[in-house]
PASE-391389 format. One record per residue: residue in three letters; x, y, z of N, C-alpha, C in turn; residue number from 0. Coordinates in pm, 1 decimal, m for minus. Layout:
! PASE-391389
NODE:ALA:X:Y:Z:X:Y:Z:X:Y:Z:NUM
...
This chain:
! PASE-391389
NODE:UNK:m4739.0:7511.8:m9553.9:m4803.8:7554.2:m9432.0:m4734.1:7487.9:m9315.1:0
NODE:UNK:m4739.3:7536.2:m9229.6:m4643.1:7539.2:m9070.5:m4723.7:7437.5:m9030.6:1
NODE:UNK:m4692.1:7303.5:m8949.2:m4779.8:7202.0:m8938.1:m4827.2:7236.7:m8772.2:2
NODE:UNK:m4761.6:7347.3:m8711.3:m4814.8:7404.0:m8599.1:m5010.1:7450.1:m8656.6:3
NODE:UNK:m4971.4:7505.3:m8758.4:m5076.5:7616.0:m8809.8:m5177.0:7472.3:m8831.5:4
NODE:UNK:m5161.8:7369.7:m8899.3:m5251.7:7295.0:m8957.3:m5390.7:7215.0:m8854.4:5
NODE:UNK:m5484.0:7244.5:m8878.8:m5584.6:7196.1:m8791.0:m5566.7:7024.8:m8775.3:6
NODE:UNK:m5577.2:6931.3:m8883.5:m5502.5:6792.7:m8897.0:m5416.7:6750.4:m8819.5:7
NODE:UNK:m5305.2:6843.7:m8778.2:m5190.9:6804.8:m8731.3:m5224.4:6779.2:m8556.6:8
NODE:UNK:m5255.5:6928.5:m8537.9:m5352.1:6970.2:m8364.2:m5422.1:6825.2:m8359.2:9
NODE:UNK:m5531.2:6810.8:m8449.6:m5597.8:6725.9:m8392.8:m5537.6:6556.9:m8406.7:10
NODE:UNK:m5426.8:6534.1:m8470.0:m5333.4:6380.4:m8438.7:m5311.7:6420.4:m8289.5:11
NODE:UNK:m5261.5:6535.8:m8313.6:m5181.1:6516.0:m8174.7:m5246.1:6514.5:m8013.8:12
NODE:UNK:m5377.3:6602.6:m8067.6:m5502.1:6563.1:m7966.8:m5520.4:6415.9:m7953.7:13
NODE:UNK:m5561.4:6316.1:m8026.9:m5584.5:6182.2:m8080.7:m5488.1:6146.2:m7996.3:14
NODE:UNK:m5338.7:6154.3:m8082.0:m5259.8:6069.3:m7947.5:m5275.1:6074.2:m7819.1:15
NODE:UNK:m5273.4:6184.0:m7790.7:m5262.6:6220.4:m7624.6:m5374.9:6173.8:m7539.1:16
NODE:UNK:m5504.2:6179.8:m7618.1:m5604.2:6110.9:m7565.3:m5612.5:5962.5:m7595.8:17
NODE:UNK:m5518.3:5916.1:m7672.7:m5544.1:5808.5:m7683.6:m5429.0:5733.3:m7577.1:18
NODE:UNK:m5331.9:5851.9:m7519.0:m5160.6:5769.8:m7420.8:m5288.0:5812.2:m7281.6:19
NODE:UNK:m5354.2:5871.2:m7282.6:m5433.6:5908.2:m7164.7:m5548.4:5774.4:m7121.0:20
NODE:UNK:m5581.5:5744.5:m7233.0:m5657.3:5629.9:m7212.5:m5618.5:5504.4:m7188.1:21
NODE:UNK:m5511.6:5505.6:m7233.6:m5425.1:5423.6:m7210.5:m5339.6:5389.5:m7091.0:22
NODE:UNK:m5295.3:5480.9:m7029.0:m5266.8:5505.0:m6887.4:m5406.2:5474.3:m6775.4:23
NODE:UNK:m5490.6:5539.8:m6822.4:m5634.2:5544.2:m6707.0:m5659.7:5327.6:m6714.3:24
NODE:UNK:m5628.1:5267.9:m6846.1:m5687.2:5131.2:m6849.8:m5596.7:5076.3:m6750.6:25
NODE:UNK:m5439.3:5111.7:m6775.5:m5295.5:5049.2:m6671.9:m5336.1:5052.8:m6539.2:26
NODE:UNK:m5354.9:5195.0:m6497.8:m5414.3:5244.0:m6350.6:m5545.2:5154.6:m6331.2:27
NODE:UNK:m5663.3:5094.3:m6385.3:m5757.0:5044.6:m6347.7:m5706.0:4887.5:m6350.7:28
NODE:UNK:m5637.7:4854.0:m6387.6:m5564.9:4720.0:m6412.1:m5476.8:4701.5:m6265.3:29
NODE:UNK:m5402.0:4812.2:m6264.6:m5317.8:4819.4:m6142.7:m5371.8:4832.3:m5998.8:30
NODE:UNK:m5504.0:4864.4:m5993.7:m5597.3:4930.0:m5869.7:m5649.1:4744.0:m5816.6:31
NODE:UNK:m5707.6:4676.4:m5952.1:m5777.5:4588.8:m5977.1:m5678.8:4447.6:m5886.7:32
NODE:UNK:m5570.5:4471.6:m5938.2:m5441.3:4358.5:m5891.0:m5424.6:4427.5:m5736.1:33
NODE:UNK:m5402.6:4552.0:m5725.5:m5359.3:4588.1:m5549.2:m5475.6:4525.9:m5464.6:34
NODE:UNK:m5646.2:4568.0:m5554.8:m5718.8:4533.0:m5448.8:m5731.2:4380.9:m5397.0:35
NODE:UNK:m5734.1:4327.2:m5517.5:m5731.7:4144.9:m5510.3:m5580.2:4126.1:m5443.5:36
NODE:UNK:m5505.1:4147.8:m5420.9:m5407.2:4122.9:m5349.0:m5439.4:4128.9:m5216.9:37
NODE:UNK:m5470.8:4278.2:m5156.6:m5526.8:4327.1:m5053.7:m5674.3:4215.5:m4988.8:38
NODE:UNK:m5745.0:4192.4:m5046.3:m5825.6:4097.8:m5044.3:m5803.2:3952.1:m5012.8:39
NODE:UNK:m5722.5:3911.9:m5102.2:m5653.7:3741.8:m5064.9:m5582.7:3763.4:m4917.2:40
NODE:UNK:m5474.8:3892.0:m4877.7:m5406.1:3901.2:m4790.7:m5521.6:3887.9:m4657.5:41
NODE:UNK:m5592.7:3995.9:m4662.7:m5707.0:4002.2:m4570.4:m5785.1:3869.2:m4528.7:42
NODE:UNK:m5809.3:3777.1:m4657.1:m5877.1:3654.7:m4628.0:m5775.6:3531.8:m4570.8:43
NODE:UNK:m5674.4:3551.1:m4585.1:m5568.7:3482.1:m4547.0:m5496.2:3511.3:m4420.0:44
NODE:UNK:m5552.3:3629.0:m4366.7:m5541.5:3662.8:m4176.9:m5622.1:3651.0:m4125.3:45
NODE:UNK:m5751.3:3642.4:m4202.1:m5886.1:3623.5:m4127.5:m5960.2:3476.1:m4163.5:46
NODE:UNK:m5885.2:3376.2:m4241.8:m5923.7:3257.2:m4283.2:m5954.6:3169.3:m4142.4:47
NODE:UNK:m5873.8:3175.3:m4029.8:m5861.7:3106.3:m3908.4:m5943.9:3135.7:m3843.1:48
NODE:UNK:m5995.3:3271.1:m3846.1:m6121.0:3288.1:m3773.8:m6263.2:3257.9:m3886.5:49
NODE:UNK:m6255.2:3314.4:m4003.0:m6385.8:3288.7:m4056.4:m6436.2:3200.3:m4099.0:50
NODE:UNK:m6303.3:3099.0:m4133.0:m6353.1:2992.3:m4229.5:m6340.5:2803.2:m4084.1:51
NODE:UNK:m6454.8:2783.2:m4086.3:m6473.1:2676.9:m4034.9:m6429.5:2522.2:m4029.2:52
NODE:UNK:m6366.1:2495.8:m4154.7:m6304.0:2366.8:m4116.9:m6136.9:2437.3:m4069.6:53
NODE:UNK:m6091.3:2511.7:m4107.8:m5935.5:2533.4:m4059.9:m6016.5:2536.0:m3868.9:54
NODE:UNK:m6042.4:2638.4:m3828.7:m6154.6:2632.1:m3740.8:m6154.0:2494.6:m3642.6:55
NODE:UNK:m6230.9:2405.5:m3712.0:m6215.8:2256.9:m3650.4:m6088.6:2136.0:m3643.9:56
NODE:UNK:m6007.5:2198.7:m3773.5:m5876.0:2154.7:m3760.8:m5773.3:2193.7:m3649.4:57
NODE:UNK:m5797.6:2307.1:m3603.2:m5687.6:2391.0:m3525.0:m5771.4:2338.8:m3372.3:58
NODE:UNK:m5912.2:2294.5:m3342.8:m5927.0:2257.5:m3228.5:m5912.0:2105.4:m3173.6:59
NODE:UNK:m5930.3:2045.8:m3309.5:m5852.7:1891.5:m3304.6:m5737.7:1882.2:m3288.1:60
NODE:UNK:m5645.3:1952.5:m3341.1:m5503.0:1981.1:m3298.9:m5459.3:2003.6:m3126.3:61
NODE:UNK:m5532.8:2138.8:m3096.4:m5545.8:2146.8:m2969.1:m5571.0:2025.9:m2889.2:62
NODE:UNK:m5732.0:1954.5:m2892.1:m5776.1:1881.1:m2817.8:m5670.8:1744.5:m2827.5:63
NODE:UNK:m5573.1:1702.6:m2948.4:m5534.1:1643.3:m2939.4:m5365.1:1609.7:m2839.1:64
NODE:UNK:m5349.7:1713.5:m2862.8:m5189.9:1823.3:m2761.2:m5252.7:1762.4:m2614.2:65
NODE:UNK:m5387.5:1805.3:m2595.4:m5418.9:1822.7:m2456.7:m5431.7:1703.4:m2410.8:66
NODE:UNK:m5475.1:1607.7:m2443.2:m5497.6:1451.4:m2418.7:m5345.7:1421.9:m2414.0:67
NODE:UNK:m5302.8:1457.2:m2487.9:m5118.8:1400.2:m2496.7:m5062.7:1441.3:m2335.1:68
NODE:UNK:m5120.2:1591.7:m2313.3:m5050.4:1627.0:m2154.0:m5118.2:1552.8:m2061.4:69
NODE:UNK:m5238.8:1553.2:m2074.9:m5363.2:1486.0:m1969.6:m5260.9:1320.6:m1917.9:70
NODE:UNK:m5218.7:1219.5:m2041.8:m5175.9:1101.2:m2015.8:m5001.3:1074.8:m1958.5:71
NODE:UNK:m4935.6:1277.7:m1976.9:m4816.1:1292.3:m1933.2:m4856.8:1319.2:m1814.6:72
NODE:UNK:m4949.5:1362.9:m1743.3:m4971.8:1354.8:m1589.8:m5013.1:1272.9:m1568.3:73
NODE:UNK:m5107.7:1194.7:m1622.2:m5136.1:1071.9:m1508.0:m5029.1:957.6:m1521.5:74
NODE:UNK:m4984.6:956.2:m1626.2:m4821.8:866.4:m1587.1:m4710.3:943.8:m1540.5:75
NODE:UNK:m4712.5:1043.3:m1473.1:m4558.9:1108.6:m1449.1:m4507.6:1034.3:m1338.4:76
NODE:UNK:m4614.9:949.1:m1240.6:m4513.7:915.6:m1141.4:m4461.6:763.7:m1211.2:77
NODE:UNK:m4496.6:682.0:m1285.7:m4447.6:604.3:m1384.2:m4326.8:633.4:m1431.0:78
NODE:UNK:m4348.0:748.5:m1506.8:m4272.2:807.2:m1522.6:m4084.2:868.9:m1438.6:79
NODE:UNK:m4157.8:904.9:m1327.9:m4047.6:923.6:m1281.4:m3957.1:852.0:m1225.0:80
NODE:UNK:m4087.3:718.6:m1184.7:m3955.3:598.8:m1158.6:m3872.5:522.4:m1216.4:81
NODE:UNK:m3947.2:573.0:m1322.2:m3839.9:485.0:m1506.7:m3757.0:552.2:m1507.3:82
NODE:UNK:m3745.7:716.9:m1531.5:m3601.6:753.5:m1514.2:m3503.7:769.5:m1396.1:83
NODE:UNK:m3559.7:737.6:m1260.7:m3440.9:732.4:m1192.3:m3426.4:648.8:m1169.9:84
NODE:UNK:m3504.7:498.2:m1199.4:m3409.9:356.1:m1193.1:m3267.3:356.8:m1301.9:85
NODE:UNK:m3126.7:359.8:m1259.1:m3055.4:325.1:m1295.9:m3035.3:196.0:m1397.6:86
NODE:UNK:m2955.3:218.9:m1470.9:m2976.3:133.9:m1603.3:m2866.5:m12.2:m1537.6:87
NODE:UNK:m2931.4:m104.9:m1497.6:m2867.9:m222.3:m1493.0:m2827.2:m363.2:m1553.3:88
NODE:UNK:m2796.1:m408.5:m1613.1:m2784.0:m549.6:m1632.7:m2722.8:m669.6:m1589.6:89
NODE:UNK:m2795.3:m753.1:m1592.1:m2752.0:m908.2:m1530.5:m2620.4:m999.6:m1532.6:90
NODE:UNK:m2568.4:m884.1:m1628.8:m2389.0:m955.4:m1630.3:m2292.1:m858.9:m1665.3:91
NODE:UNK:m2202.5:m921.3:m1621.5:m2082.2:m831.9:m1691.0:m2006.6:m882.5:m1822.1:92
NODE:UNK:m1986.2:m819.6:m1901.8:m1968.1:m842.0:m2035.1:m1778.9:m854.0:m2041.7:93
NODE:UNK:m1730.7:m1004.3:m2008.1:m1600.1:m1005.9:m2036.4:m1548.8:m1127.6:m2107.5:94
NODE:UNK:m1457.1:m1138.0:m2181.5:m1375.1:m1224.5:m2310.4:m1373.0:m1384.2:m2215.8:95
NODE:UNK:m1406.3:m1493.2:m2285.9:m1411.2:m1564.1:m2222.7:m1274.6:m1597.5:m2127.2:96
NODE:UNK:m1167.3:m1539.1:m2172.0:m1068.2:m1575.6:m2141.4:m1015.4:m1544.3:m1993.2:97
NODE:UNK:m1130.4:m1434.8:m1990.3:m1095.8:m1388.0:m1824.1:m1198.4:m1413.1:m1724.1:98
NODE:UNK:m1289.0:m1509.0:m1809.8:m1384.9:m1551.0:m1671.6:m1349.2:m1615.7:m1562.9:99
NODE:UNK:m1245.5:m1699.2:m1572.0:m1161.1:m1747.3:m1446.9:m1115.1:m1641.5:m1393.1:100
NODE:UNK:m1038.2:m1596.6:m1411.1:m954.9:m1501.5:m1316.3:m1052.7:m1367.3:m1248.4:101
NODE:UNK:m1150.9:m1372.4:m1340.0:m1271.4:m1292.8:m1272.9:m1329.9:m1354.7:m1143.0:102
NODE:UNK:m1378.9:m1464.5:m1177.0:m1440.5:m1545.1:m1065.2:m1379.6:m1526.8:m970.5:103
NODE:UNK:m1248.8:m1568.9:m1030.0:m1145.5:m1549.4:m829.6:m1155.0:m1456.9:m774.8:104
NODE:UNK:m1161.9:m1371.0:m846.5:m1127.8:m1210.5:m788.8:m1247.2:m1206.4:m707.3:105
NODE:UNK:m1407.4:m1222.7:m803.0:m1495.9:m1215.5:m707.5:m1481.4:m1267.2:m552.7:106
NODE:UNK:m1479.2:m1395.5:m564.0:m1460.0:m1489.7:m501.3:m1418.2:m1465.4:m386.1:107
NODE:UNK:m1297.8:m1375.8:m400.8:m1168.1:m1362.8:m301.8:m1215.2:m1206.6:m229.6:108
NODE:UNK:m1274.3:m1147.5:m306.5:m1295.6:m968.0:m235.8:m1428.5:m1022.0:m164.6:109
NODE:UNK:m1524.2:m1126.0:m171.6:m1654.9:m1123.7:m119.1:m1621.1:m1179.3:25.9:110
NODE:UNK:m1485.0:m1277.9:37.4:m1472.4:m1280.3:168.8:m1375.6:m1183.9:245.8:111
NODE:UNK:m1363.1:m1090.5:151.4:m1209.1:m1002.5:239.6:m1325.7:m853.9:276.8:112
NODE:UNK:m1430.0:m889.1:171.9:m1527.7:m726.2:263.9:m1600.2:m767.8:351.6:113
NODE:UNK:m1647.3:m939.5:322.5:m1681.1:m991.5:487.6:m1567.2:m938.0:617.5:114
NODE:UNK:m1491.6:m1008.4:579.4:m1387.3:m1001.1:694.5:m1399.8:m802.1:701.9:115
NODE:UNK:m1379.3:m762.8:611.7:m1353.5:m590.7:670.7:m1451.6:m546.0:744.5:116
NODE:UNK:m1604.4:m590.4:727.0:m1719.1:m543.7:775.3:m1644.1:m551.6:935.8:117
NODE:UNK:m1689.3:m709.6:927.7:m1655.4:m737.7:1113.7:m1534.7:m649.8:1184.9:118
NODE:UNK:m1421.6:m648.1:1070.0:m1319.8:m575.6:1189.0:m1390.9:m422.0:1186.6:119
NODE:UNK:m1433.1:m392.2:1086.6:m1493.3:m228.0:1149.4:m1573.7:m271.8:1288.8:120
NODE:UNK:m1662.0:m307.1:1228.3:m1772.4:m376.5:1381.4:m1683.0:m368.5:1482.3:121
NODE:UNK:m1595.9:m453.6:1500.3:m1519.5:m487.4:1616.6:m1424.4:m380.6:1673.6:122
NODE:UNK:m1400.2:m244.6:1588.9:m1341.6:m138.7:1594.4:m1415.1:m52.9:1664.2:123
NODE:UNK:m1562.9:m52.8:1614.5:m1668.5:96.8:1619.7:m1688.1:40.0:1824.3:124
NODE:UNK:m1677.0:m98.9:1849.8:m1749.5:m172.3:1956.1:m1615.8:m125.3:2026.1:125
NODE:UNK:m1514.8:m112.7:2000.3:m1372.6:m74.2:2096.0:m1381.9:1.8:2148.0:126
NODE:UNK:m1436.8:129.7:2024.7:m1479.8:282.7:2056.5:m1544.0:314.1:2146.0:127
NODE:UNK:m1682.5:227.8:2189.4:m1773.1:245.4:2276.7:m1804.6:127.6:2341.2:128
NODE:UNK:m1660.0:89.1:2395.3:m1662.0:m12.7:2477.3:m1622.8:72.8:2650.5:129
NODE:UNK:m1662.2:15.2:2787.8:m1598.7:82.1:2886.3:m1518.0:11.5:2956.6:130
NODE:UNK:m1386.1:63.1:2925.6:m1261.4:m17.1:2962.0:m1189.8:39.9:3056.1:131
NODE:UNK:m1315.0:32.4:3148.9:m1213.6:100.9:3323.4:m1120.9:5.7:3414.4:132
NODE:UNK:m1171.2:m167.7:3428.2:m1108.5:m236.2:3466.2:m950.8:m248.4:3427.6:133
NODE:UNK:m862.2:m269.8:3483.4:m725.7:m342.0:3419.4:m752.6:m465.1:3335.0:134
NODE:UNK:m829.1:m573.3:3384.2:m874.9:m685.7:3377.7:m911.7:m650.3:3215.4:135
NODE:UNK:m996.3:m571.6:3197.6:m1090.7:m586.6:3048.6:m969.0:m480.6:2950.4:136
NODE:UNK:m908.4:m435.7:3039.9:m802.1:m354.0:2944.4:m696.5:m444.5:2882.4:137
NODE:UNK:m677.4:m547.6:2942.1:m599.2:m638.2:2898.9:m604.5:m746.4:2791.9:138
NODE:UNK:m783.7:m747.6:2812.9:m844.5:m815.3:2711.2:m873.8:m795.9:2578.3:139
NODE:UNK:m885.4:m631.5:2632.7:m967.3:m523.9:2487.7:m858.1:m489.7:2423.9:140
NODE:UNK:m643.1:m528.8:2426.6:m574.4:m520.9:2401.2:m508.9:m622.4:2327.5:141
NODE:UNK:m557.6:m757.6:2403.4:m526.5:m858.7:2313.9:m638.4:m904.0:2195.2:142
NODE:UNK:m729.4:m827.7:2212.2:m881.8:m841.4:2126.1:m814.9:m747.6:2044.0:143
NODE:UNK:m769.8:m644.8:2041.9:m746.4:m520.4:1943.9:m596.2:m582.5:1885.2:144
NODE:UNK:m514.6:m697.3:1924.7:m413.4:m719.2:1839.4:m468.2:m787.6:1738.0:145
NODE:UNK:m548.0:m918.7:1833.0:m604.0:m960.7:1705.0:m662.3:m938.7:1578.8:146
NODE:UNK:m757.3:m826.4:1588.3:m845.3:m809.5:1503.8:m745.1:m674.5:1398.9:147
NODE:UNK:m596.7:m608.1:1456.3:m515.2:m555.7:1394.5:m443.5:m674.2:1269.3:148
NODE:UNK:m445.3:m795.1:1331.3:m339.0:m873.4:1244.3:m486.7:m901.3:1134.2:149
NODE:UNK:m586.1:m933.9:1181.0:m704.1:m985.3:1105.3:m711.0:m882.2:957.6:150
NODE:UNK:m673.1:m745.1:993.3:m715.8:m617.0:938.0:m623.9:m592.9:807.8:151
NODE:UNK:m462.0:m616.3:854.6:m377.5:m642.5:796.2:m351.7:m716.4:686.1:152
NODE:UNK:m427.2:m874.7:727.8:m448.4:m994.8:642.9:m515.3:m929.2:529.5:153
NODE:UNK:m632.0:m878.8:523.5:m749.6:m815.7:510.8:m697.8:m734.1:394.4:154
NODE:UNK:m620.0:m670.4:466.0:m493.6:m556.6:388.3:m467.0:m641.3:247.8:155
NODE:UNK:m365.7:m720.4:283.1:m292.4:m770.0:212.7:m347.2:m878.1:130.2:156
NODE:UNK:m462.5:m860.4:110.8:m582.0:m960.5:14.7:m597.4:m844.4:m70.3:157
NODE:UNK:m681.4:m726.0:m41.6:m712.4:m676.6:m126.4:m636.1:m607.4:m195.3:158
NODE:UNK:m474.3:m624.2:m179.9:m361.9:m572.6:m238.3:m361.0:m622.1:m341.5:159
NODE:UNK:m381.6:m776.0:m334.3:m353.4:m867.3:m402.9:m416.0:m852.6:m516.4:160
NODE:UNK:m565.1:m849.1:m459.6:m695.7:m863.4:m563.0:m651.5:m739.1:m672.9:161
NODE:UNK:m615.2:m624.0:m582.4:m561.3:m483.1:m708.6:m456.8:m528.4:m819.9:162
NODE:UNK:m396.4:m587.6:m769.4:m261.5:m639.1:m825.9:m335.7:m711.4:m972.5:163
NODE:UNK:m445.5:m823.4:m936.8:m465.5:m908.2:m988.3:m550.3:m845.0:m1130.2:164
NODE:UNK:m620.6:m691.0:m1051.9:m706.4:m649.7:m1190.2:m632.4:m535.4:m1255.9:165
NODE:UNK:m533.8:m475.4:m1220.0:m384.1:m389.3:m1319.8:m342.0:m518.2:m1385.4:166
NODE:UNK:m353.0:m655.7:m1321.3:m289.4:m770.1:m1485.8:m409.8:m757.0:m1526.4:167
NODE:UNK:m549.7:m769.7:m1497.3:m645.6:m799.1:m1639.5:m659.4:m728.3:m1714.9:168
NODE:UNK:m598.1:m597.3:m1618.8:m644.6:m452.1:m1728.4:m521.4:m431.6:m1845.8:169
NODE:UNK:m399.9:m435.0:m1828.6:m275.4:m488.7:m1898.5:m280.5:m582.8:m1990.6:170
NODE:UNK:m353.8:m727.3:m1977.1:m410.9:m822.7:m2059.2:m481.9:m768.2:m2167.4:171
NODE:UNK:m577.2:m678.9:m2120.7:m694.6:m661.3:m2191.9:m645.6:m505.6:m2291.7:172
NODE:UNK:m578.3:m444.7:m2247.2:m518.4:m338.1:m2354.9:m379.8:m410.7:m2435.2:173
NODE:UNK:m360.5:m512.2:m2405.5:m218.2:m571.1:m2487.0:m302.1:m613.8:m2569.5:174
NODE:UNK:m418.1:m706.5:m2560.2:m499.1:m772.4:m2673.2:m564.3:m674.2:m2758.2:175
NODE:UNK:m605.7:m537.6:m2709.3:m659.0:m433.7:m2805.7:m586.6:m397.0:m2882.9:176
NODE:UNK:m464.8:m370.8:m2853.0:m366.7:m324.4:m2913.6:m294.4:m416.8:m3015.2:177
NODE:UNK:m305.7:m560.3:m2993.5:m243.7:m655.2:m3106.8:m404.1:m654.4:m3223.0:178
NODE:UNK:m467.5:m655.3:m3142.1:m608.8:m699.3:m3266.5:m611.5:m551.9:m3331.2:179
């Protein structure tokens, strides 16, 4: 007999099919079951910040704490601002003992040669707006202006010196970098 023809056969094959059908419908309810709980966690996890109350009180302690932080950046900003535009200074200058002499001099020697420069400006700016209509004071304000030319000169020829003196420390001080 033709196993088309056989009632047995029809009904396996009914059996299976209802049984790959049932089988599929359990996958699909399995699969619905996982999308929705997914869908669900996702949902509770965009809406956790609003619904759920300690994240809630965490996120306003956070805040309130930010805000106290700005509150104490304004009331110290003018503190503040004078700390950063005081220039960064210190009380010495940092050089090898070996050149503290020749430092000193140098000081030493430029503190009276910018004295002396101050005054001859002074005595220059006072030439400028001096009124030298007489012959008499023209004669004066001429031998006053040699003087304070040779004074200027001197003046000159100090702080030539003093240059001179710190191209040797600076020469000193890269010959010794260069041997160490």
């Amino acid at each position: 007999m033709d196993d088309a023809m056989n009632p047995w056969y029809l009904d396996d094959k009914v059996y299976k099919s209802l049984n790959d059908v049932c089988l599929l419908a359990k996958k699909n309810r399995v699969t619905r079951k996982v999308i929705f709980e997914t869908q669900q966690r996702d949902h509770d996890n965009e809406s956790a910040d609003i619904l759920h109350s300690a994240k809630i009180e965490e996120r306003i302690l956070e805040i309130s704490n930010f805000a106290d932080y700005l509150r104490s950046l304004v009331q110290e900003k003018q503190t503040l601002l004078t700390t950063l535009q005081r220039p960064l200074v210190e009380n010495s200058i940092k050089l090898e003992l070996k050149y503290h002499e020749p430092t000193m001099e140098m000081f030493l020697m430029s503190s009276g040669i910018l004295r002396d420069l101050v005054k001859n400006l002074n005595n220059i700016d006072w030439l400028v707006n001096a009124d030298l209509a007489s012959p008499k004071k023209l004669e004066e304000a001429l031998t006053f202006i040699e003087s304070n030319l040779a004074s200027l000169q001197t003046t000159y020829l100090r702080l030539n010196q003093i240059n001179n003196q710190m191209g040797e420390l600076k020469s000193f001080s890269f010959s010794d970098m260069k041997i160490s």
